[in-house]
NUGU-46997 format. One record per residue: residue in one letter; x, y, z of N, C-alpha, C, O, CB in turn. Coordinates in steps of 0.02 Angstrom, whole numbers, plus 50000, padded with zeros to 5 digits. Atoms other than C-alpha are relative to their C-alpha. Glycine has a CB too. Example, Ala and Ser with C-alpha at 12.3 -4.5 7.8 and 13.67 -1.06 7.14 Angstrom:
REM NUGU-46997
[atom A, [50045, 49941, 50000], [50615, 49775, 50390], [50045, 50060, 50000], [50097, 50059, 50033], [49950, 50001, 50062]]
[atom S, [49958, 49941, 49997], [50684, 49947, 50357], [49961, 50055, 50037], [49986, 50110, 50045], [50020, 50023, 49929]]
//
This chain:
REM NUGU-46997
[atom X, [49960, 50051, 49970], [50507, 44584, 56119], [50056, 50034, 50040], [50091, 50080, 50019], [50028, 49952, 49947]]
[atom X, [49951, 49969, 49948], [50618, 44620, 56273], [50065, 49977, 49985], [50067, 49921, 49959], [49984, 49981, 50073]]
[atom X, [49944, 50036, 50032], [50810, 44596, 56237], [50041, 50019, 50062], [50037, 50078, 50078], [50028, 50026, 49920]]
[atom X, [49972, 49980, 49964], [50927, 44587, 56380], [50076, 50036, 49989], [50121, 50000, 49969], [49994, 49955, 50031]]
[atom X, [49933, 49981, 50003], [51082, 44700, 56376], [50047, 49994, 50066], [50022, 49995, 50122], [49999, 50068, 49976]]
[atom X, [49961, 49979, 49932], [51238, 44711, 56500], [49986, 50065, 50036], [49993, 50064, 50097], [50071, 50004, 49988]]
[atom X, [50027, 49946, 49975], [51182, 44877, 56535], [49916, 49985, 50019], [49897, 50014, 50070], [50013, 50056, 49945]]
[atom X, [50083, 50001, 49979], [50992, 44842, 56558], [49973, 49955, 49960], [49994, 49898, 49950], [49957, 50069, 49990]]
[atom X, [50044, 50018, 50053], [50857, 44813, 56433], [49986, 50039, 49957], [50005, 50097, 49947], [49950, 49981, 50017]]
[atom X, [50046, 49946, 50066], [50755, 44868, 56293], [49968, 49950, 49948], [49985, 49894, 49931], [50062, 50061, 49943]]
[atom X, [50070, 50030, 50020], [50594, 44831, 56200], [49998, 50054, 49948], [50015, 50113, 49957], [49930, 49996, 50062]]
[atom X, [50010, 49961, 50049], [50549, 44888, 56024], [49928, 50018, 50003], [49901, 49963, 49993], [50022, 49969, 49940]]
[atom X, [50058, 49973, 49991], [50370, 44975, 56044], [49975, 50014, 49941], [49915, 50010, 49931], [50000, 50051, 50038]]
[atom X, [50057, 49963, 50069], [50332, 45042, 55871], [50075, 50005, 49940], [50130, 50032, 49940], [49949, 50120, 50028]]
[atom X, [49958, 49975, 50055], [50412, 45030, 55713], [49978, 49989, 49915], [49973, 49936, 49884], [50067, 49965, 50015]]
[atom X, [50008, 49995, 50059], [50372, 45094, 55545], [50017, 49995, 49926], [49986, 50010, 49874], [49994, 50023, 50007]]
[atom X, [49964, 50002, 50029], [50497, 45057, 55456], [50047, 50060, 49967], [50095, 50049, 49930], [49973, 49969, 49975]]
[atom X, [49939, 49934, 50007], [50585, 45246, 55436], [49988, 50036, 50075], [50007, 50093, 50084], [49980, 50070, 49922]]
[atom X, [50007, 49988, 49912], [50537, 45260, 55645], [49984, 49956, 50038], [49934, 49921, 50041], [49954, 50045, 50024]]
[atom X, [50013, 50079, 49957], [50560, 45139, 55760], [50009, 50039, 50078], [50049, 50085, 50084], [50080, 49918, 49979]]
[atom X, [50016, 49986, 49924], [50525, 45177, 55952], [50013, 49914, 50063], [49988, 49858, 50068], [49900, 50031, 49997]]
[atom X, [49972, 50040, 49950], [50621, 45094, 56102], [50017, 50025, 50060], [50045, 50078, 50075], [50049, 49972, 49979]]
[atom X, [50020, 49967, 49914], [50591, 45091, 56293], [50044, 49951, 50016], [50044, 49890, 50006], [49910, 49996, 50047]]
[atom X, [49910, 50014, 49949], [50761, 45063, 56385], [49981, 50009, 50061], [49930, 50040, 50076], [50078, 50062, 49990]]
[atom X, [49992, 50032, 49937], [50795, 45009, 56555], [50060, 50007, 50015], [50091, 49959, 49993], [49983, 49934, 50006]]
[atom X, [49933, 50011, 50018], [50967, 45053, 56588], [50013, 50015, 50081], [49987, 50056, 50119], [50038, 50052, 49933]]
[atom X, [49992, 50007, 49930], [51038, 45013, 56751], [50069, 50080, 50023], [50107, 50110, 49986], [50035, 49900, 50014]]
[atom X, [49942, 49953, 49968], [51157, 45145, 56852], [50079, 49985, 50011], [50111, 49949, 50050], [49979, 50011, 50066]]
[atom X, [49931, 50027, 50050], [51321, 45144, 56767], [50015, 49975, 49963], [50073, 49979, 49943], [50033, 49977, 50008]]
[atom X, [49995, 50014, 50093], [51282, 45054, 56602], [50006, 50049, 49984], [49998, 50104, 50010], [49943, 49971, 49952]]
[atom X, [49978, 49982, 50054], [51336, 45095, 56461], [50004, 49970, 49938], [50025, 49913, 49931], [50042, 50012, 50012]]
[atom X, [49986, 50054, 50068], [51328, 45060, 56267], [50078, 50010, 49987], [50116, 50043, 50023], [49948, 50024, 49918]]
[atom X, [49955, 50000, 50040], [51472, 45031, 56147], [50003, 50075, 49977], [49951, 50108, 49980], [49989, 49948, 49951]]
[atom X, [49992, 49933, 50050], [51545, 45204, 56049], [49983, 49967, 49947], [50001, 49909, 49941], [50073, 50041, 49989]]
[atom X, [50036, 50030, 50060], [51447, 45180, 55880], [49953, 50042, 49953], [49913, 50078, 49984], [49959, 49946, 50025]]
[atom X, [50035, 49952, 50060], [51363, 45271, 55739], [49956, 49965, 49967], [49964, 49905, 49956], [50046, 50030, 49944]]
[atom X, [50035, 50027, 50060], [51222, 45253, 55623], [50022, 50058, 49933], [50041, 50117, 49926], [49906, 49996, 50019]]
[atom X, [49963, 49942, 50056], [51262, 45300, 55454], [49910, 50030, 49958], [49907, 50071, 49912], [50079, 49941, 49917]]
[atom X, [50054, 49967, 50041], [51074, 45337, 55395], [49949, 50034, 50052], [49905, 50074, 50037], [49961, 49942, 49951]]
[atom X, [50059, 49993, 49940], [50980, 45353, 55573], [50001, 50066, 50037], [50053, 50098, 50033], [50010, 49941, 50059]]
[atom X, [49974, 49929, 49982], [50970, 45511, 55654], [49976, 49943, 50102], [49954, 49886, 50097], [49930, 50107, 49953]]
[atom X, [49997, 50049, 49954], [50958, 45433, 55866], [49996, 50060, 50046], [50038, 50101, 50064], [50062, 49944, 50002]]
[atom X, [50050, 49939, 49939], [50832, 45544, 55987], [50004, 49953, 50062], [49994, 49892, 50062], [49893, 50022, 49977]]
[atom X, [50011, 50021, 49918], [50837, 45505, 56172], [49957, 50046, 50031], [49960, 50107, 50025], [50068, 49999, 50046]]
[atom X, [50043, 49946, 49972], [50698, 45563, 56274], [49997, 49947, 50074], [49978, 49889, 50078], [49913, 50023, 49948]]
[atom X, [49992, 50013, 49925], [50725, 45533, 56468], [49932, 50005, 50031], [49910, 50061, 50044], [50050, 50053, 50036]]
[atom X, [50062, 50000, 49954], [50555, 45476, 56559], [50014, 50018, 50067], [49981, 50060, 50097], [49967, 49934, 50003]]
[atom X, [49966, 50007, 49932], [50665, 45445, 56726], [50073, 49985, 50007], [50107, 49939, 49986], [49968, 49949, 50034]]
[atom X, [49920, 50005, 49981], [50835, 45483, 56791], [50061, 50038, 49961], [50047, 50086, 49925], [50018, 49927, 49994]]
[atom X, [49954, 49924, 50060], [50996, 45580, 56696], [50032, 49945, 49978], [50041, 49892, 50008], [50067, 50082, 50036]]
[atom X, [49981, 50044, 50057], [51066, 45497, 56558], [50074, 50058, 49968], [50062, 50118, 49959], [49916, 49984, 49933]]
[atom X, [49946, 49968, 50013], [51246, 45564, 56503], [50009, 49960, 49924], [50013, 49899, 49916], [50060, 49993, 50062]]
[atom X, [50000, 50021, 50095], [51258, 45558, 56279], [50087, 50039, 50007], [50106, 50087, 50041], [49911, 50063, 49921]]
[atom X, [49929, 49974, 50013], [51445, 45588, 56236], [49992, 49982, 49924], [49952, 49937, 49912], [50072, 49961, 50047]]
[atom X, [49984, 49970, 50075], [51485, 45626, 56035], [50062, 50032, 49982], [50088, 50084, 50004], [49954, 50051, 49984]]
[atom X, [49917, 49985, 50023], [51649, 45634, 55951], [49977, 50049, 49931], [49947, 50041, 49878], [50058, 49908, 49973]]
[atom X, [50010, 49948, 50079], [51653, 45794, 55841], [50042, 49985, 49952], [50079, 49937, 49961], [50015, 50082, 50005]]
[atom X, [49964, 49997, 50064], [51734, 45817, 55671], [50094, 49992, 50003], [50135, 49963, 49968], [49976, 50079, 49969]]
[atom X, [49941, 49997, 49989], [51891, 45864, 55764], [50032, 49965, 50048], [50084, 49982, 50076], [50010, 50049, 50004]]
[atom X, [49994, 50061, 49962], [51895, 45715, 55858], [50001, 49998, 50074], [50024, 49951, 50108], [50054, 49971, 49979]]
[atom X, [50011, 50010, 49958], [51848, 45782, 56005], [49941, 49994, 50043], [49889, 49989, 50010], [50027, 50021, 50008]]
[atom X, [50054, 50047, 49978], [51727, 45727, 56140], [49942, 50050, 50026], [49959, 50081, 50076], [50028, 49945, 50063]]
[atom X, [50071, 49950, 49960], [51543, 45838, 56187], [49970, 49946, 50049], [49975, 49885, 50040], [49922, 50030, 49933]]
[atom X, [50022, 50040, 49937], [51467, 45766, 56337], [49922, 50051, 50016], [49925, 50111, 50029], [50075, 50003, 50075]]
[atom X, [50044, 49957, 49967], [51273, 45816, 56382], [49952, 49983, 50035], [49913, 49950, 50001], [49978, 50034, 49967]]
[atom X, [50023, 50060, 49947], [51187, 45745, 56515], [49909, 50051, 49989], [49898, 50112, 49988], [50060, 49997, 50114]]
[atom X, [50040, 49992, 49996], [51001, 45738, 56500], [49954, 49989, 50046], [49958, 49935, 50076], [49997, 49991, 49969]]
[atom X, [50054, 50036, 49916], [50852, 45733, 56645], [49954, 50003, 49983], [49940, 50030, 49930], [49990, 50033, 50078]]
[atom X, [50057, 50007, 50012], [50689, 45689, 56672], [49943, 50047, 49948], [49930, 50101, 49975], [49987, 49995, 50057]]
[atom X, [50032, 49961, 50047], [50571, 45767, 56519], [50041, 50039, 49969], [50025, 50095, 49948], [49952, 50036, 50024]]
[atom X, [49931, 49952, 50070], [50726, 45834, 56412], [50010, 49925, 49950], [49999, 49868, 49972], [50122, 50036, 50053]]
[atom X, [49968, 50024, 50050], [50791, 45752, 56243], [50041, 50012, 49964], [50043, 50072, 49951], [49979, 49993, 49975]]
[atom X, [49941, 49987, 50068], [50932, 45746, 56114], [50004, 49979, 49944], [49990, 49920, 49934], [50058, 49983, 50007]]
[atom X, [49987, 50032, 50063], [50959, 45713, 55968], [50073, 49992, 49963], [50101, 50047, 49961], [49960, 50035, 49959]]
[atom X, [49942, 50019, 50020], [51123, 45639, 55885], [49978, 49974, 49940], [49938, 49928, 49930], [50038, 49958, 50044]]
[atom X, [50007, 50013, 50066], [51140, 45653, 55700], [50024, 49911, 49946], [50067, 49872, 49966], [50043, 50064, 49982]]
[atom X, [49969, 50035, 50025], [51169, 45522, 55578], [50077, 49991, 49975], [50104, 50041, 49952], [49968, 49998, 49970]]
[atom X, [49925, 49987, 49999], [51350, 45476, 55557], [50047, 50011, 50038], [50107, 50001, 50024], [50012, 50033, 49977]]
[atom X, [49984, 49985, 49960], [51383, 45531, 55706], [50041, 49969, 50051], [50008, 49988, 50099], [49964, 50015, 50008]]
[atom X, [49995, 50024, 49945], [51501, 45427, 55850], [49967, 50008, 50064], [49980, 50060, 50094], [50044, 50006, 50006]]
[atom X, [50014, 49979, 49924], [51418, 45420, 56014], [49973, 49958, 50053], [49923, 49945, 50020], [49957, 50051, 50000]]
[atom X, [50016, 50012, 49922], [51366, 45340, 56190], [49971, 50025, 50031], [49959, 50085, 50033], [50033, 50001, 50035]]
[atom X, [50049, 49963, 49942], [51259, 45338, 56327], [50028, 49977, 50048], [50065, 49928, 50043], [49920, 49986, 50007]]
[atom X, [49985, 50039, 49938], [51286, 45319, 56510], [49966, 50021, 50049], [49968, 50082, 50061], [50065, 49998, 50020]]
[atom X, [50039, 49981, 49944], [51171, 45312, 56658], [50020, 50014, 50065], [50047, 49975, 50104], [49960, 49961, 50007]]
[atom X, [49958, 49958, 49928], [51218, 45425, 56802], [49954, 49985, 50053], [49973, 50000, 50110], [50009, 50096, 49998]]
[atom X, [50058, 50029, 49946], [51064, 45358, 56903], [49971, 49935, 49949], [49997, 49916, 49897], [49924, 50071, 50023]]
[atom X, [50021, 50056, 50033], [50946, 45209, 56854], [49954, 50041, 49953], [49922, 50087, 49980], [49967, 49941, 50047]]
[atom X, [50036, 49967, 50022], [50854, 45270, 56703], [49937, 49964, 49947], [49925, 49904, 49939], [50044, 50044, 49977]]
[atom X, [50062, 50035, 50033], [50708, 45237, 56597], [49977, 50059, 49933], [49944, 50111, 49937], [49927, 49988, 50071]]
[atom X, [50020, 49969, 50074], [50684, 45309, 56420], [49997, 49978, 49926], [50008, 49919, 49913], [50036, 50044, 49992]]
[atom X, [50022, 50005, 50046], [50644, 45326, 56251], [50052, 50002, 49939], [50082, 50056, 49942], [49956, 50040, 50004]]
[atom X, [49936, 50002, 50054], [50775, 45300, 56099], [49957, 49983, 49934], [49930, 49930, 49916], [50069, 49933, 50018]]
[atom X, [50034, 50016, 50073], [50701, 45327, 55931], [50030, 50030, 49941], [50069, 50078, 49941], [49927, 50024, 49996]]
[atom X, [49958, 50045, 50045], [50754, 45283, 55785], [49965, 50058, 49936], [49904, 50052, 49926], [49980, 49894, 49999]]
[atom X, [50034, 49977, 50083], [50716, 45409, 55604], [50047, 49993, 49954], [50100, 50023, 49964], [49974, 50080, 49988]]
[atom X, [49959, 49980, 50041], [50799, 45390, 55466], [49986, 50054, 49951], [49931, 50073, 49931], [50016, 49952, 49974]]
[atom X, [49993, 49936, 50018], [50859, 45533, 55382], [50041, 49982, 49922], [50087, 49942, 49912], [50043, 50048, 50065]]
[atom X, [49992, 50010, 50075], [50872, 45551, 55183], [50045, 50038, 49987], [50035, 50098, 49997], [49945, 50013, 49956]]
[atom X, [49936, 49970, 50001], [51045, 45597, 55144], [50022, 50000, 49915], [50041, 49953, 49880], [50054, 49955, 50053]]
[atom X, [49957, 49979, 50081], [51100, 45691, 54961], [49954, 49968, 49963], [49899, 49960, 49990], [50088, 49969, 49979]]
[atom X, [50034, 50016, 50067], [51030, 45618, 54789], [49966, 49919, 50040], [49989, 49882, 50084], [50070, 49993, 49914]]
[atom X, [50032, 50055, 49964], [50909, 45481, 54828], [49941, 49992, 49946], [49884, 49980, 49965], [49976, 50017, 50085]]
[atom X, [50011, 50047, 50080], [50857, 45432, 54618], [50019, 49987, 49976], [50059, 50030, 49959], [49982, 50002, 49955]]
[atom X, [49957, 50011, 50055], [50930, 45347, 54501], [49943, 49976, 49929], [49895, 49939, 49918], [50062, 49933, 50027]]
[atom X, [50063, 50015, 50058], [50849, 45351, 54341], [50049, 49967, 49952], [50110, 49971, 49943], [49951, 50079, 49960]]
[atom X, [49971, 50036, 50065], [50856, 45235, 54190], [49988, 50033, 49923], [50014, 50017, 49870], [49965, 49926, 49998]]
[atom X, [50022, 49970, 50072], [50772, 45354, 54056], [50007, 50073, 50023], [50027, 50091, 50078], [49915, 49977, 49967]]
[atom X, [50007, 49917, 49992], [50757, 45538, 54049], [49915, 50019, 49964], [49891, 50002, 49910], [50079, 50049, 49943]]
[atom X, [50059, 49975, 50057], [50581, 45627, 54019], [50006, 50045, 49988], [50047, 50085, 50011], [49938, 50002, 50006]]
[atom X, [50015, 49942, 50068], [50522, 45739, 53889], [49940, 50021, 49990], [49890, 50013, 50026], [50014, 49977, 49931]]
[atom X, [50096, 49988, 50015], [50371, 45801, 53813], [49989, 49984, 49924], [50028, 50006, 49882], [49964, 50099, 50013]]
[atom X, [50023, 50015, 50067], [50286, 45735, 53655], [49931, 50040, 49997], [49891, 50047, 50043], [49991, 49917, 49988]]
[atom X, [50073, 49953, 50038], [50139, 45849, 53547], [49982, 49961, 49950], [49935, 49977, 49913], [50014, 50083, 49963]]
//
């Protein structure tokens, strides 16, 4: 299903429920919101045009890395960050989540019986 944004579009293509795949439309000079996922790790892969990812480090300041046609990035989970299209572009934004620290909680403990 196609969803219109102020910046463009985008269509969810495939999703597995720990990878979801989305084909953007992003017009020349959109832009998203600054925004984080706290479990998702958030790959961009540029079919057409340069796409500028900005990321607020630890020390609160700003990385900027502009991607072009057949390049990708990746921006970790937790991470702040933005896109912005420096031409009209057309790519790929997919979605993994990423398994972070202890991830069981147990109600018993096992053992061994003879």
């Amino acid at each position: 299903m196609k969803q219109g944004k102020v910046w463009g579009e985008t269509e969810e293509l495939f999703n597995s429920g720990t990878v979801s795949v989305h084909y953007l439309k992003i017009k020349k000079g959109g832009y998203c919101s600054e925004h984080r996922h706290h479990s998702k790790a958030n790959i961009f892969y540029v079919i057409q045009g340069n796409l500028a990812l900005t990321i607020w480090n630890s020390k609160g300041g700003q990385d900027e890395t502009i991607i072009w046609q057949g390049e990708s990035s990746e921006i970790p989970p937790g991470v702040y960050h933005k896109f912005r299209a420096l031409t009209d572009v057309e790519c790929l934004e997919i979605y993994e989540v990423k398994f972070r620290g202890a991830d069981i909680e147990r109600r018993t403990q096992g053992g061994f019986k003879k």
